[in-house]
C-alpha positions in Angstrom: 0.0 0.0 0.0 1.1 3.5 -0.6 1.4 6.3 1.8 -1.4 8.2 -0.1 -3.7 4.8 0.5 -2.8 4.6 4.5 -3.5 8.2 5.1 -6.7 9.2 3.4 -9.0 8.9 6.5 -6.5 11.9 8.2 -6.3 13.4 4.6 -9.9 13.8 4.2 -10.1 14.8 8.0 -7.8 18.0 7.5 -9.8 19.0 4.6 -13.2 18.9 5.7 -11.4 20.7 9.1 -9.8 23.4 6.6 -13.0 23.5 4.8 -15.1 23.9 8.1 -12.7 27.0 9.1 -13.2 28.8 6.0 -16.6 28.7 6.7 -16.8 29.6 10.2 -14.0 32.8 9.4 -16.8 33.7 6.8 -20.2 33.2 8.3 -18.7 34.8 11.5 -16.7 37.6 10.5 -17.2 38.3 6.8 -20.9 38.1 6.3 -21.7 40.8 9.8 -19.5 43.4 8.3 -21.3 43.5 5.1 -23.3 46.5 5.4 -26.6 47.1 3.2 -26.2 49.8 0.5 -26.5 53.2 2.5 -28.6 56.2 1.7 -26.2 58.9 0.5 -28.2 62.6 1.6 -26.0 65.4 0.4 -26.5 68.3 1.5 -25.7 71.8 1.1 -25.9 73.1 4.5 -28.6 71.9 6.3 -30.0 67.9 6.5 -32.3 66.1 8.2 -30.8 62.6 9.7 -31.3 60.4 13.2 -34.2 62.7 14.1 -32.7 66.1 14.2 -31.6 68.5 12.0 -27.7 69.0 11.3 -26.3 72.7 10.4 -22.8 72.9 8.7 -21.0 76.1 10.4 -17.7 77.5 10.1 -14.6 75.2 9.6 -11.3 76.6 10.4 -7.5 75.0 9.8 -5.0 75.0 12.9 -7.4 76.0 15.8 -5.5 73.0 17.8 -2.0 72.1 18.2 -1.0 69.8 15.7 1.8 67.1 15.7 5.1 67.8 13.1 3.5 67.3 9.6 0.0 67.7 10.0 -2.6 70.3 11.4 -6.2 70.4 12.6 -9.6 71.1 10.4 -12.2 71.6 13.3 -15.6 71.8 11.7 -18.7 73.1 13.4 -22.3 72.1 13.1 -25.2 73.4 15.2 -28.3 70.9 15.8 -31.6 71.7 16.4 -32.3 68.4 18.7 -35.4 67.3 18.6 -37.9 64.3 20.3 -37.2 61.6 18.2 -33.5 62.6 18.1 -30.6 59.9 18.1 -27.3 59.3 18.1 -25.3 59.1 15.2 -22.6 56.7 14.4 -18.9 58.2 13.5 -17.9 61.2 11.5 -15.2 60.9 8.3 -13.5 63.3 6.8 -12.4 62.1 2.8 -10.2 63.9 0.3 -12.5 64.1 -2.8 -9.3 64.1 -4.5 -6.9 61.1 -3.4 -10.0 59.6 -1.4 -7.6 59.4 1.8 -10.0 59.4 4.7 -9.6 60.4 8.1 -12.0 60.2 11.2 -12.2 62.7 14.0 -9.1 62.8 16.5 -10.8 65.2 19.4 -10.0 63.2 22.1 -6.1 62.8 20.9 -5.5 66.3 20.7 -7.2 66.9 24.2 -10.0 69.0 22.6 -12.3 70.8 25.6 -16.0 69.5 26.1 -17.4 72.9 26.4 -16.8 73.9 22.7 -19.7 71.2 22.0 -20.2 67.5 21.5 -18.1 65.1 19.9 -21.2 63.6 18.1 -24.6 63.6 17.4 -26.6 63.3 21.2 -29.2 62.3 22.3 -31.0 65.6 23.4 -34.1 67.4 22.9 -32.3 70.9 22.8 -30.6 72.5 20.4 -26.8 72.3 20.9 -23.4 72.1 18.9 -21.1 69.7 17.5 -17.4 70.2 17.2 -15.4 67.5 15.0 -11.5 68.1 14.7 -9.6 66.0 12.1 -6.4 65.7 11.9 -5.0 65.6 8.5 -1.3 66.0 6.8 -0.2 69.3 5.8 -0.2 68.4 2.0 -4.0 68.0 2.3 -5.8 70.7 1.4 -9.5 69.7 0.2 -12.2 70.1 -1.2 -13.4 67.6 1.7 -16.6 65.4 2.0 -17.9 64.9 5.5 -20.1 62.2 6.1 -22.1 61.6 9.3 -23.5 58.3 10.1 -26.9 58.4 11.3 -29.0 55.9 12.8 -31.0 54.4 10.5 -28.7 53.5 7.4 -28.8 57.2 6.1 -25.2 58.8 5.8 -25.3 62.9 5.4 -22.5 64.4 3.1 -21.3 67.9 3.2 -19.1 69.4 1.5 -16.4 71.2 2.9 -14.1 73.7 1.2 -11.8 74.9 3.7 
């Protein structure tokens, strides 16, 4: 008999087992990340998303200290709250040009809670939102911001520092 003869029981063992993790890796990591087309809303400078309405304010480059080769675009938006108000998921900052995307580094660069909230809140008053991105000093926009909200919808402004 041949090796190939005496060992196909443990052959066809380790493939079935290789077989079985391939499909475990996939049903259990794979498939859950595999988000459902989202629902693009672009906006100019007002949108409605996760029950309140978002207002783009001012931006401004370098309002925070920055490390060596890079600096700070802190963006502003005011929101009007509201009763079915949520919380929205993360905010991204993308280079329309090179499509190199960045999300909001506030709590790195020891940002202060009083110049507003880091995201979207649950609240039924009106208060502000202040994202601060830290991007290299080679990027210089035109910028699209997209906010997460909570029910699959993503707003996109448009920023132009």
């Amino acid at each position: 008999m041949t090796w190939w003869r005496e060992q196909r029981t443990a052959l066809a063992a380790l493939v079935i087992a290789a077989v079985a993790v391939v499909g475990a890796t996939v049903w259990l990591d794979v498939v859950p990340s595999i988000r459902p087309t989202d629902r693009v809303i672009e906006a100019e400078s007002t949108v409605d998303i996760a029950g309140q309405t978002l207002s783009l304010g001012p931006t401004e480059w370098g309002e925070f200290e920055a490390p060596q080769g890079s600096r700070t675009l802190s963006v502003r938006l005011s929101s009007t709250g509201g009763f079915d108000a949520s919380v929205c998921g993360p905010a991204t900052l993308t280079e329309t040009d090179s499509s190199r995307t960045w999300v909001s580094s506030r709590a790195g660069l020891d940002v202060s809670y009083d110049d507003g909230e880091s995201s979207c809140t649950i609240e039924s008053d009106a208060y502000r939102i202040l994202l601060v991105f830290l991007v290299p000093d080679d990027a210089d926009g035109p910028f699209r911001l997209d906010i997460e909200g909570s029910d699959a919808d993503v707003a996109r402004f448009v920023i132009e520092p």
